[in-house]
C-alpha positions in Angstrom: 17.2 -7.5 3.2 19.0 -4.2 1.9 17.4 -1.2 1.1 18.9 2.0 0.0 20.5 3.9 2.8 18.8 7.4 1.7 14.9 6.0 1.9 15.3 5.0 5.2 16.8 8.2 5.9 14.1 10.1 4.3 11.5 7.8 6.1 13.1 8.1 10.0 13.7 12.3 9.5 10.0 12.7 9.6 9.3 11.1 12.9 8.6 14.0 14.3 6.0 14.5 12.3 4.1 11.6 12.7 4.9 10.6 16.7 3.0 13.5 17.9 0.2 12.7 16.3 -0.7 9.8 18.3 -3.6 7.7 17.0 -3.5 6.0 13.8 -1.2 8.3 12.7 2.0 7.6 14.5 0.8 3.5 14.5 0.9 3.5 10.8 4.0 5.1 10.6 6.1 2.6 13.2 3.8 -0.5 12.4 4.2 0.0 8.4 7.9 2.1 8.6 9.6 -0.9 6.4 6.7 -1.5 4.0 7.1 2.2 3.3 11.0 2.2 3.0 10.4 -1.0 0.2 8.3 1.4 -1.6 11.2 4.2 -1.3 13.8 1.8 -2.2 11.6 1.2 -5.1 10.5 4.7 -6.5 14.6 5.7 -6.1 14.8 2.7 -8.5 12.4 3.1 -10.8 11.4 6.7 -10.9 13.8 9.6 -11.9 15.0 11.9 -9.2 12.8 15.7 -9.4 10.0 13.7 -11.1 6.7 14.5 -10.9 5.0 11.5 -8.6 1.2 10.6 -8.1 0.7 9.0 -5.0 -2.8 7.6 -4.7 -4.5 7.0 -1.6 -2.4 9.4 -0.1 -3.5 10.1 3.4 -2.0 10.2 6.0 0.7 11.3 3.3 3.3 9.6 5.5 5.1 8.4 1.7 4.2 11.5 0.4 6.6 13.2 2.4 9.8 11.2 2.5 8.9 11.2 -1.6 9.6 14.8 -0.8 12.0 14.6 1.0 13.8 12.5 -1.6 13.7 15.3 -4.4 10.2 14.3 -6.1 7.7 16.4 -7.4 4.8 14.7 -5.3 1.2 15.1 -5.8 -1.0 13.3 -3.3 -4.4 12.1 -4.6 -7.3 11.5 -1.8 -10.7 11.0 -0.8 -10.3 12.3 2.4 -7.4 14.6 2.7 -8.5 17.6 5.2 -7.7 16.3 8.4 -4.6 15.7 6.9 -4.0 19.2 5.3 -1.3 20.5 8.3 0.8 17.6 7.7 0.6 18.2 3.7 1.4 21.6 4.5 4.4 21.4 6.7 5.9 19.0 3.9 5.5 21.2 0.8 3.0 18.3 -1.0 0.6 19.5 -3.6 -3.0 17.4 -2.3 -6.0 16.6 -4.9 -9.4 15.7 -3.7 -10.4 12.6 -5.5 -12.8 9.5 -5.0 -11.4 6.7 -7.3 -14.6 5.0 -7.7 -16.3 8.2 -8.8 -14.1 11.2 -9.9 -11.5 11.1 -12.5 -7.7 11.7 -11.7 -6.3 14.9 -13.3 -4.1 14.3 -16.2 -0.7 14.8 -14.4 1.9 13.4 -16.8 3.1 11.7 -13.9 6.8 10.4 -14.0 5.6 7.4 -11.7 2.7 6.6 -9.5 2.8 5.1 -6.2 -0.6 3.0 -5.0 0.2 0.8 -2.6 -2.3 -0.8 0.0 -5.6 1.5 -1.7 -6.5 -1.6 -4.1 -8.1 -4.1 -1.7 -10.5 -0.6 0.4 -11.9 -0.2 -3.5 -15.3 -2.0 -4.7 -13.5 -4.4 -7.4 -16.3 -3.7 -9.6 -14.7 -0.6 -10.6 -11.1 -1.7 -9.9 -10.3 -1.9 -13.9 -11.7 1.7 -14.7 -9.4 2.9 -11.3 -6.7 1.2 -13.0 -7.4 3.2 -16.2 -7.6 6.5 -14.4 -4.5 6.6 -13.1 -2.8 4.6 -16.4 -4.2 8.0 -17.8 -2.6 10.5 -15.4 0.9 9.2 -16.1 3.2 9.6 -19.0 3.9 6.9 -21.7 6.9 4.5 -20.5 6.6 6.0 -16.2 6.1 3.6 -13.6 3.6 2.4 -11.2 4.4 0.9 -8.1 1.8 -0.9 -6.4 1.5 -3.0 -3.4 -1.6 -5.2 -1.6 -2.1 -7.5 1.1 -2.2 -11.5 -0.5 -5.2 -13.0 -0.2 -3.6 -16.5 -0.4 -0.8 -16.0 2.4 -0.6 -18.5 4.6 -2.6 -16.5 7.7 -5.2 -16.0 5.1 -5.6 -19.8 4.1 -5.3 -20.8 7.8 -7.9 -18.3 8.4 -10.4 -19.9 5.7 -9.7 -23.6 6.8 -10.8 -22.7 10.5 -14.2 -21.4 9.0 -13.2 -17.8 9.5 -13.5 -14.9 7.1 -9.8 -14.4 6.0 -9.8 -10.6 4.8 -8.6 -8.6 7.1 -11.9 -6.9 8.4 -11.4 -2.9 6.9 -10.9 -4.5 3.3 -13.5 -4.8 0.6 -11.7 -7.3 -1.7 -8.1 -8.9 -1.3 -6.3 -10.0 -4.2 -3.9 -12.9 -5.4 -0.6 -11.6 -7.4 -2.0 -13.4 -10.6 -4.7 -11.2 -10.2 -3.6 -7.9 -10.2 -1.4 -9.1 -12.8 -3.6 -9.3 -15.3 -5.5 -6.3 -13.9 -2.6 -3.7 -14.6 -2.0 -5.9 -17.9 -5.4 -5.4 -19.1 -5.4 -2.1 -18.6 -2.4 -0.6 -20.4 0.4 -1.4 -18.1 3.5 -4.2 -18.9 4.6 -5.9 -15.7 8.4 -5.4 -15.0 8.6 -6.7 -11.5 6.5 -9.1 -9.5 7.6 -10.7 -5.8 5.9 -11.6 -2.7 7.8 -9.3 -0.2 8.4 -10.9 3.1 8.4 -7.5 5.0 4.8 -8.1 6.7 6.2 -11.2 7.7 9.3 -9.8 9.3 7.2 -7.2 11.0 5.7 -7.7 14.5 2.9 -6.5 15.9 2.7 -6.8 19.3 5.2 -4.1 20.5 5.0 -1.9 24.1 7.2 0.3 22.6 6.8 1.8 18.8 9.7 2.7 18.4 11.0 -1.1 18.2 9.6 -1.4 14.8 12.2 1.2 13.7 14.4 -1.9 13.9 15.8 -3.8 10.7 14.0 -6.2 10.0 15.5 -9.8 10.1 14.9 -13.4 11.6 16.9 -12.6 14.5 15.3 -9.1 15.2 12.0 -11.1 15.1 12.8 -14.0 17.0 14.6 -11.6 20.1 11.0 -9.6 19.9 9.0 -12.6 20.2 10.7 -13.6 23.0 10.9 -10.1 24.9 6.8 -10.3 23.9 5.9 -13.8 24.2 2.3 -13.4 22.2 0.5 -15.5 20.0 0.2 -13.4 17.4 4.5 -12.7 17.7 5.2 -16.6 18.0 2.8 -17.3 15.1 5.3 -14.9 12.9 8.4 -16.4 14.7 7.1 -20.4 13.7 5.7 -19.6 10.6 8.7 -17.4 9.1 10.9 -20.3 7.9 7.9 -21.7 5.8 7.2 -18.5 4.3 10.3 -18.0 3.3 10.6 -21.3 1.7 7.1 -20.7 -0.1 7.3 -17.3 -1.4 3.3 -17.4 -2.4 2.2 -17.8 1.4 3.8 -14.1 2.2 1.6 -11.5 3.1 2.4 -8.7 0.8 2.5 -8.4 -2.9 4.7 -6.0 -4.8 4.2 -5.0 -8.6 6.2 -2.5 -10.6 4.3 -1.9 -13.8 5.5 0.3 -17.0 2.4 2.5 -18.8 3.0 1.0 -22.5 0.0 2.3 -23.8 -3.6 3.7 -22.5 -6.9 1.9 -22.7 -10.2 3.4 -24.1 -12.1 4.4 -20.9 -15.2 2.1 -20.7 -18.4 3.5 -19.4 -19.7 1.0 -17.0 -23.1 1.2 -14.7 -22.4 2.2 -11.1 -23.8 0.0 -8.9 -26.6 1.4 -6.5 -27.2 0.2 -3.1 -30.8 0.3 -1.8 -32.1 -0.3 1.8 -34.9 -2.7 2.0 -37.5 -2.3 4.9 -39.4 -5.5 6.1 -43.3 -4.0 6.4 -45.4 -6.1 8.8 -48.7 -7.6 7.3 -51.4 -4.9 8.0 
């Protein structure tokens, strides 16, 4: 697995940004390092350089900043971006305050927009009128590059066969690749590219040090960790590798590059309301 020299390079020269944060911070920027660099590798193909960029679901704006760092015009769209604010600051990102499900996304003529790993924390409900706000905050023929856990990996169906709930707890809906397919097709986008990535399954999670997620990742990097870390959840990766591999539809991640062709009417649709019921005793 190659990707291109400079987005790992932009990716490892802000590691002093993130390590000192400690937390879930610095975890998500070891744990999910490659899965970050295969977006890179992606927006260096896709998007042109000194382009403006929406990335959506920013925070911790970890891609926001090697973006940056890569010559891209990046505005980072959030819910939740305060606590985050220093690290916007010290990378010279532009942040907007925005709740998908509620508020729209300011029209940004966006040369490409990154959302990757937001789709499956979203109420699906409103996932096509999400899709349709950001199709509307990018220019005609610009790129979005988008990435979710698979709901049909093979963890996920072992999961469901032993009875167990196989979303991975923080997530509100997990998808399969057909169906954000038709999702981003439905909604004014043209698929151009569509794999199952095998970088979750090359990454391994039990780790003492952080920093070992910094290496490449390959079969042989995995196997030597599994064996230096002789977990469960490491020799589960290390045995199941050479099926997923074989089966690309039982890997973990889905990647889609999608081209705006044309934008959808905005549909108004009912927000759902949630109300608390209270069991009253007989009087």
């Amino acid at each position: 697995m190659r990707f291109a020299d400079e987005a790992v390079e932009a990716l490892l020269s802000l590691e002093w940004v993130f390590a000192d944060r400690g937390g879930k911070v610095s975890g998500s920027y070891y744990l999910e390092f490659w899965r970050r660099v295969e977006v890179l590798d992606l927006a260096l193909r896709y998007c042109s350089r000194g382009s403006v960029i929406a990335d959506i679901g920013a925070a911790p704006f970890i891609t926001s900043c090697a973006l940056k760092r890569l010559g891209y015009d990046v505005v980072a769209a959030d819910i939740e971006p305060e606590k985050y604010m220093d690290i916007a600051e010290v990378c010279g990102i532009k942040v907007v305050k925005v709740g998908l499900e509620r508020d729209p996304i300011p029209r940004l003529g966006a040369g490409c927009a990154i959302f990757t790993e937001v789709i499956e924390h979203l109420n699906p409900y409103y996932a096509p009128e999400i899709v349709r706000k950001i199709n509307k905050a990018m220019a005609l023929n610009s790129k979005l590059v988008l990435t979710t856990p698979n709901i049909a990996s093979l963890f996920r169906r072992l999961r469901l066969l032993l009875g167990v709930q196989p979303q991975y707890r923080v997530h509100v809906h997990e998808y399969t690749k057909k169906e954000v397919e038709e999702l981003l097709a439905a909604n004014g986008f043209e698929i151009i590219k569509s794999y199952y990535s095998t970088i979750n399954d090359l990454t391994y999670v039990d780790v003492r040090e952080p920093r070992r997620h910094l290496a490449p990742p390959s079969y042989l990097n995995l196997a030597k960790h599994a064996l230096a870390n002789p977990t469960k959840t490491n020799a589960a990766r290390l045995l199941a590798y050479p099926l997923v591999k074989l089966v690309p539809s039982l890997r973990q991640l889905i990647v889609i590059v999608a081209e705006k062709v044309g934008e959808p009417e905005t549909t108004p649709i009912e927000r759902v309301v949630a109300y608390r019921v209270t069991n009253v005793g007989a009087s």
